[in-house]
C-alpha positions, 0 to 999 in steps of 0.5 A: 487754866481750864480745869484742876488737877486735884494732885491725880493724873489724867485717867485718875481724875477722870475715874475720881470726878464719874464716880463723884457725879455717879454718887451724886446722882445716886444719893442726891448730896456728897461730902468732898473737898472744895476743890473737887466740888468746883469740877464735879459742879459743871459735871453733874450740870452736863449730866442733867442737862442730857438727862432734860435732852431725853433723847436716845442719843443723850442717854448713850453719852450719860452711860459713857460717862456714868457708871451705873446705869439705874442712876442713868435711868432715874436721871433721865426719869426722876431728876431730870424732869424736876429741873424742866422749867429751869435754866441752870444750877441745879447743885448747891455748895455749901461749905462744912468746915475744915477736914481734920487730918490735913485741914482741908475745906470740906463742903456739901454738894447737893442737887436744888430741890 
């Protein structure tokens, strides 16, 4: 299966996974679901791989996809440039327990210093 479907339709998803990258990008960690995290991982990675781009082109697709455009523009100026020499990986998932209401794992996603 190429991704999940995290219990939504198509356009939920979408709209769910932009605004937990836009948050991520924004606070620089989230707390979310397991299962969210594995999708917003890949994401918030295509996203600062366009802000390492720099290029007018990238950063028309990072407003396409991100919803507000100071984080487009502290992406392509303060985030990007601090994974310059680095290849890959920058978030971390670390697992943070169950939730209590339906018990489901909660972990932390935040951007590698």
């Amino acid at each position: 299966m190429a991704y999940r479907k995290l219990g939504v339709n198509m356009s939920r998803r979408r709209a769910m996974l932009r605004n937990i990258v836009t948050s991520l990008l924004k606070h620089g960690k989230i707390e979310t679901t397991e299962a969210r995290a594995k999708e917003l991982n890949s994401l918030a990675e295509k996203m600062i791989t366009l802000g390492k781009r720099g290029d007018l082109a990238a950063r028309r697709q990072a407003m396409e996809f991100l919803l507000d455009e100071t984080v487009v523009k502290e992406l392509f100026d303060t985030i990007a440039p601090k994974y310059a020499d680095r290849q890959g990986g920058y978030t971390r998932i670390m697992k943070n327990g169950y939730r209590r209401g339906d018990a489901a794992e909660m972990v932390l996603v935040e951007l590698v210093d």
